[in-house]
Residue frames relative to the residue before (quaternion, step in Angstrom):
aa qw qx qy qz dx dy dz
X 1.0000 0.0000 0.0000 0.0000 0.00 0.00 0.00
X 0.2959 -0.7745 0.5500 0.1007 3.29 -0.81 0.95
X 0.0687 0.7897 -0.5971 -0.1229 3.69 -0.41 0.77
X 0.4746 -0.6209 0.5377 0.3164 3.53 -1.92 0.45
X 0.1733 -0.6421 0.7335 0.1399 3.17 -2.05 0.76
X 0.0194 -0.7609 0.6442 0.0757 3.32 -1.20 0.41
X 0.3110 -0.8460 0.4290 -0.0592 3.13 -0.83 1.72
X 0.1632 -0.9134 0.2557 0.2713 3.71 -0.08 0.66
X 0.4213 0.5204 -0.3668 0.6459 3.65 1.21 1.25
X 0.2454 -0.7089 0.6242 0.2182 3.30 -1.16 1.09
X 0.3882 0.7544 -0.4280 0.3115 3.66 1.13 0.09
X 0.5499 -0.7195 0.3283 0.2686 3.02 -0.58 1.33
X 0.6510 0.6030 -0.1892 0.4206 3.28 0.92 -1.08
X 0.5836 0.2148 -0.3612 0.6949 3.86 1.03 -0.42
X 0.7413 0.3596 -0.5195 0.2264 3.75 -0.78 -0.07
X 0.5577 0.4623 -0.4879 0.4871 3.59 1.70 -0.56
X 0.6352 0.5573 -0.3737 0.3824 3.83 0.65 -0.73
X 0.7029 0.4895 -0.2927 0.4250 3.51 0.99 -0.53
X 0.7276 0.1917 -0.3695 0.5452 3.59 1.30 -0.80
X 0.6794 0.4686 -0.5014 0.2598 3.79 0.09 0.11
X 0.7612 0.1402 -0.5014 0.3868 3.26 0.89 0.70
X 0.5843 0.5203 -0.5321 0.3237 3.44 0.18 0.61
X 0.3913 0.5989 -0.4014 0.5719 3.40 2.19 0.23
X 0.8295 0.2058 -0.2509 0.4545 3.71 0.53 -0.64
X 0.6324 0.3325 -0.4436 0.5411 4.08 0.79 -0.09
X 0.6830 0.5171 -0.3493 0.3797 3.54 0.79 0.49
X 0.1144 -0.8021 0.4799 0.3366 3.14 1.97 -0.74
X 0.4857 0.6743 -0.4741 0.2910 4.02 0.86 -0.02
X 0.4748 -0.5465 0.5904 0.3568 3.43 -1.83 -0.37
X 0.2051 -0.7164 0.6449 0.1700 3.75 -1.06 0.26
X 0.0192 -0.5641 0.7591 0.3244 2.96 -1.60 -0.03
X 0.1596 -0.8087 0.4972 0.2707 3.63 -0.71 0.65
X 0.0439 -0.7544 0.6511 0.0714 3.34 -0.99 -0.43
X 0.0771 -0.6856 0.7231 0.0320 3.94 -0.81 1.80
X 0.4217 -0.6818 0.5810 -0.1406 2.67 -1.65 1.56
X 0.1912 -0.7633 0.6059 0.1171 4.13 -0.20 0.57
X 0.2458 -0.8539 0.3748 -0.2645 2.83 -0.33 1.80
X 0.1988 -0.7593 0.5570 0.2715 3.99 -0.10 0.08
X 0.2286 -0.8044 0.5347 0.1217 3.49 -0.62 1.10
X 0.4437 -0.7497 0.4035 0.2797 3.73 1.60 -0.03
X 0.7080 0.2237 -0.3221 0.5873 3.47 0.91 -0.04
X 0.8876 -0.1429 0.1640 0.4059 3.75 -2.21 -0.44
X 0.3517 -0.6945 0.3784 0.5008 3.39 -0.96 0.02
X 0.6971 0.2274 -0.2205 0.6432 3.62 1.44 -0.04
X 0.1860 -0.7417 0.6337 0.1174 3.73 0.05 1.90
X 0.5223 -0.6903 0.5004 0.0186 2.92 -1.71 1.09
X 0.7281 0.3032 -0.0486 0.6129 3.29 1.86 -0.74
X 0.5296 -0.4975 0.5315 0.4354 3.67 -0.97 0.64
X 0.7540 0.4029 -0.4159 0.3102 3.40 -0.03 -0.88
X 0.5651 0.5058 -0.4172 0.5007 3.74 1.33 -0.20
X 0.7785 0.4173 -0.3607 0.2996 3.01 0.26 -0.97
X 0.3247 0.6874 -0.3723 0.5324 3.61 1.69 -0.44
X 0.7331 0.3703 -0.1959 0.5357 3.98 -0.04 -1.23
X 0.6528 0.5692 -0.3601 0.3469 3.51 0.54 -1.17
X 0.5349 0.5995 -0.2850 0.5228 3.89 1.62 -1.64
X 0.7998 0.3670 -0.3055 0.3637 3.62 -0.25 -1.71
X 0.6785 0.4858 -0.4106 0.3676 3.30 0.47 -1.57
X 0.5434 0.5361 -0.3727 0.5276 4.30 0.86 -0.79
X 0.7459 0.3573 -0.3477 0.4417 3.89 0.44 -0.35
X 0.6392 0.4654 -0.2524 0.5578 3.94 1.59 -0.40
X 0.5175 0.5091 -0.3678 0.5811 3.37 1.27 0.29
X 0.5941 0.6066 -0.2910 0.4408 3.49 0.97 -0.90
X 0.7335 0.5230 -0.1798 0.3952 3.08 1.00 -1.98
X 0.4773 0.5690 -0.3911 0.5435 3.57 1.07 -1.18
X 0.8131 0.2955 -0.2638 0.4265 3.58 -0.54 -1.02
X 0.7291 0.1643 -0.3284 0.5775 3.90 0.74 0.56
X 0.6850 -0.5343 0.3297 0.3696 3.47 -0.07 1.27
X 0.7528 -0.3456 0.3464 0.4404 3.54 0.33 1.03
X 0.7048 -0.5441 0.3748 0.2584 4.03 0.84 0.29
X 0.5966 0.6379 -0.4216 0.2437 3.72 1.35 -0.37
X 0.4563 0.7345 -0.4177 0.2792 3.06 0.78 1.00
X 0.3008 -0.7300 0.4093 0.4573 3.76 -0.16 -0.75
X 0.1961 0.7715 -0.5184 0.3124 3.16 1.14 1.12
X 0.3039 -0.7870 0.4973 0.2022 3.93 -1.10 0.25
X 0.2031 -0.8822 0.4242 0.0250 3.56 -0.72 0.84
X 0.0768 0.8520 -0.5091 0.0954 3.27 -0.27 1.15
X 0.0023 0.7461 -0.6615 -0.0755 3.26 -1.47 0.67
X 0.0950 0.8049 -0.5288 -0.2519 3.48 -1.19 -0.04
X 0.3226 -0.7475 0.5455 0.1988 3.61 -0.84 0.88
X 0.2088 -0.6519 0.7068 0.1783 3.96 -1.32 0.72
X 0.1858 -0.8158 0.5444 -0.0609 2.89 -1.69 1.01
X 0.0372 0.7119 -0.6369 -0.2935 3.66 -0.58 -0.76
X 0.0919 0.7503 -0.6520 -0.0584 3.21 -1.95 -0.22
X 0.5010 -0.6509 0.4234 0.3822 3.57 -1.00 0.33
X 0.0365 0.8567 -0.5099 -0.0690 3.43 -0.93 0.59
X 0.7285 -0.3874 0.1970 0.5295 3.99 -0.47 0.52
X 0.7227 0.2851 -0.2732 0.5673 3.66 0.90 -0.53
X 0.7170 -0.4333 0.2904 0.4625 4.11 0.88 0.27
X 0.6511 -0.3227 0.3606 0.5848 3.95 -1.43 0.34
X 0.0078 -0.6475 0.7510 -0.1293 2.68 -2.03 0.53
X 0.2287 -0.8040 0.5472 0.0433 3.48 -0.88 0.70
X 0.2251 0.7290 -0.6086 0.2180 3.55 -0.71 1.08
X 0.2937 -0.6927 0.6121 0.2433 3.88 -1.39 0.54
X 0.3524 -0.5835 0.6859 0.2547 3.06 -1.91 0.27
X 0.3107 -0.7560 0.5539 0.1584 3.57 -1.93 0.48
X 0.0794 0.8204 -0.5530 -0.1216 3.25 -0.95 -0.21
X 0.1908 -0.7483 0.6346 -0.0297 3.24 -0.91 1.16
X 0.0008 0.6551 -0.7553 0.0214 3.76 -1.21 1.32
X 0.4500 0.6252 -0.6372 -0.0241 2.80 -1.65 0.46
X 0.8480 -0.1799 -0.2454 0.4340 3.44 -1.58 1.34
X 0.8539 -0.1402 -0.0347 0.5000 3.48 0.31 1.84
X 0.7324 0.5682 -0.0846 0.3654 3.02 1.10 -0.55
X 0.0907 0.9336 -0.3443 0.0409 3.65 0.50 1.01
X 0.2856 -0.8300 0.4783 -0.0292 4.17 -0.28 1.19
X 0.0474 0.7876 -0.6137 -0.0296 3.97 0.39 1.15
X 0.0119 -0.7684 0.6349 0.0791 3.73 -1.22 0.42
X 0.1224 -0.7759 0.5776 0.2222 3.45 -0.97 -0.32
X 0.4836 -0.6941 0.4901 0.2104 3.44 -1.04 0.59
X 0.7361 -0.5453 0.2624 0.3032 3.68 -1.08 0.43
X 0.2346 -0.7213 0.5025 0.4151 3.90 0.13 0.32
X 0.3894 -0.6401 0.6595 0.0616 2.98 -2.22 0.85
X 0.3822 -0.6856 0.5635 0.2577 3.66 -0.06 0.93
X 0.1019 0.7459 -0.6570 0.0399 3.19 -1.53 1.13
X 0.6572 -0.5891 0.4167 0.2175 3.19 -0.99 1.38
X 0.6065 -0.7159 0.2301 0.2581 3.18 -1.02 1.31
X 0.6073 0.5426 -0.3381 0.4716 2.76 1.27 -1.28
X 0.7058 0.4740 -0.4268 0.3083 4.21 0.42 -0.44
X 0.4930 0.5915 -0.3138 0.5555 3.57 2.01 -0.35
X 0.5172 0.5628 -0.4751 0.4360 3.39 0.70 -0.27
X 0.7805 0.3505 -0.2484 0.4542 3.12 -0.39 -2.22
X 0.7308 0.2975 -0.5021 0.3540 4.23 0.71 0.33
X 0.4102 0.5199 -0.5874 0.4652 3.23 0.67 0.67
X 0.5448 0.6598 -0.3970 0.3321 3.48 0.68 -0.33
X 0.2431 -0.7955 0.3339 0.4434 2.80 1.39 -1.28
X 0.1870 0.6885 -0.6475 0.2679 3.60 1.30 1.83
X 0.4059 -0.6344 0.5519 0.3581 3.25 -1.06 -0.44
X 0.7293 -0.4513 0.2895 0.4250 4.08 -1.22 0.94
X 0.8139 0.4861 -0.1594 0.2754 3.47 0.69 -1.19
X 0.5801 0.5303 -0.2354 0.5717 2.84 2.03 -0.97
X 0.6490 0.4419 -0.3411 0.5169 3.69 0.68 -0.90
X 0.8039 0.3285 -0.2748 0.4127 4.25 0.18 -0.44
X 0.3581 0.5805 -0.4183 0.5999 3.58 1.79 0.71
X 0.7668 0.2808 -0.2854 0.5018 3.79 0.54 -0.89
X 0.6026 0.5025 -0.4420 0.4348 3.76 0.86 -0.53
X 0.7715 0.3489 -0.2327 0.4784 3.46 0.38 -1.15
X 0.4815 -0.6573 0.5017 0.2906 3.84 0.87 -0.42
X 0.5120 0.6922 -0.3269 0.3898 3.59 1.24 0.36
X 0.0310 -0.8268 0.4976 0.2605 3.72 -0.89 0.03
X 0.7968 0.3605 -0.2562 0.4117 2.97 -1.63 0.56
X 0.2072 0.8022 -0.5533 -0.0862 4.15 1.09 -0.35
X 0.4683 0.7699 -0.4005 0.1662 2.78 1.47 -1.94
X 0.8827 -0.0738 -0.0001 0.4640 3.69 0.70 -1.38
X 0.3760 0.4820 -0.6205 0.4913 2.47 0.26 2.23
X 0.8816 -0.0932 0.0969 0.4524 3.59 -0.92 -1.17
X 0.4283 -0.5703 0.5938 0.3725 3.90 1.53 -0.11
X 0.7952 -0.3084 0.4797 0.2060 2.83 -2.45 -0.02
X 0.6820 0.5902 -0.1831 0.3913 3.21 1.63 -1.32
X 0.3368 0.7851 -0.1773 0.4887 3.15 2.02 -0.49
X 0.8409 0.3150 0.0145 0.4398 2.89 0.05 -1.59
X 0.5890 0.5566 -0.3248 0.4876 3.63 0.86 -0.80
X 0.8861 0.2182 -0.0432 0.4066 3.25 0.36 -1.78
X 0.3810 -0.7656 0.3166 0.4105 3.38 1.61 1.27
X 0.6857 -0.5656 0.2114 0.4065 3.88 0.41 1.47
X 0.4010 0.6581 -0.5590 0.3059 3.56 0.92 1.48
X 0.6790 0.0379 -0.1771 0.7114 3.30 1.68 0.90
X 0.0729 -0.7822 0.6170 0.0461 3.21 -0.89 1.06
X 0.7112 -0.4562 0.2858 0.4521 3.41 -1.34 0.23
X 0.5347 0.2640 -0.6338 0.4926 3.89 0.26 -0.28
X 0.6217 0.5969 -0.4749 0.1778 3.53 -0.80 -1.56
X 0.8248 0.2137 -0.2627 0.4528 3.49 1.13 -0.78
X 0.3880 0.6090 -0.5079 0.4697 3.51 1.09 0.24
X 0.6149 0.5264 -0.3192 0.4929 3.77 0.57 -1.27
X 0.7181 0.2987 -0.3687 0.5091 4.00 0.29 -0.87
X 0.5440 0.5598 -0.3804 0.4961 3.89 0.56 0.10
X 0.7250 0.4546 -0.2590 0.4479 3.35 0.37 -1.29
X 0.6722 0.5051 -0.3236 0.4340 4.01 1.40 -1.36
X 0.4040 0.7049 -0.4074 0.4172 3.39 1.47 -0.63
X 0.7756 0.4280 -0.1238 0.4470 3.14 -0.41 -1.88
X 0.6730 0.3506 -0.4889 0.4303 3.86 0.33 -0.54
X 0.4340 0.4999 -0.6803 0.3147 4.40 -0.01 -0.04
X 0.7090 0.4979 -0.4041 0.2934 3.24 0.08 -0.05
X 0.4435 0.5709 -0.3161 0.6144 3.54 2.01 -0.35
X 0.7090 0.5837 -0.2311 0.3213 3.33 0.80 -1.59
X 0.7420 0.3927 0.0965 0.5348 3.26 1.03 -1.58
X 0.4580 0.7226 -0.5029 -0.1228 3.83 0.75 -0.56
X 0.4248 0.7267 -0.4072 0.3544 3.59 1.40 -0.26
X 0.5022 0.4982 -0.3028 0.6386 4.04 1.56 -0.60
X 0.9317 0.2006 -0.1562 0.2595 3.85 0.19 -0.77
X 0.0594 0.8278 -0.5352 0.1576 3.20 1.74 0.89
X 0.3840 -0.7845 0.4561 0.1703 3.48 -1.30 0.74
């Protein structure tokens, strides 16, 4: 049986992150299908809490455009952020996963970023555009990310979306543990 995911990002990098792990903590087939979406907030949120709003609202956009989800289809978005935190900016994304009623936000691990690359986003560049001119690359956005680069490609940006995304599914796995 072949079941559908719909992803909200035509970016390669969240739809491969979205079906290879809900292909393997599912052991299922997908068809998938990434979907450009309005995420309702910045294009580079500045605050967890945006970037939080930035995930869900991208899954309720999803939902709208499939009758509200009554299917048994799966929905995923993930949104990248930055924000300051007690040790300095940092970059990390939030998920969300719906399916049949049932919805799972996570967030992935922050990635320290140098001040000077928080700056030029306060400016209001975006992550991908600013670490293309530092690093002389194009396009990272959908490819290895910031995370790429930083951690000379001993984690790249799917790899950590995917350990987010396996997170958030115990709650698929388990829902009888996460009754509300």
């Amino acid at each position: 049986m072949i079941s559908y995911l719909y992803v909200g990002s035509q970016n390669p990098v969240k739809v491969n992150a979205a079906l290879e792990t809900l292909s393997d903590t599912l052991d299922e087939a997908f068809e998938v299908e990434g979907i450009s979406v309005p995420s309702g907030v910045s294009d580079q949120p500045m605050t967890e809490e945006e970037t939080r709003e930035g995930a869900i609202n991208r899954v309720k956009a999803l939902l709208s455009l499939h009758g509200g989800g009554e299917n048994e289809a799966w929905y995923v978005a993930i949104e990248g952020g930055v924000d300051v935190f007690e040790d300095g900016p940092a970059t990390f994304a939030y998920v969300v996963i719906y399916h049949e009623g049932h919805w799972s936000v996570g967030r992935s691990a922050n990635l320290p970023l140098p001040v000077s690359v928080y700056q030029a986003l306060q400016r209001g560049e975006e992550l991908g555009d600013v670490m293309d001119a530092l690093f002389d690359t194009h396009n990272i956005k959908q490819k290895g990310g910031a995370i790429g680069l930083l951690t000379r490609h001993h984690a790249i940006r799917q790899s950590v979306y995917q350990v987010a995304l396996t997170l958030a599914m115990a709650k698929f796995h388990f829902p009888d543990l996460y009754t509300d």
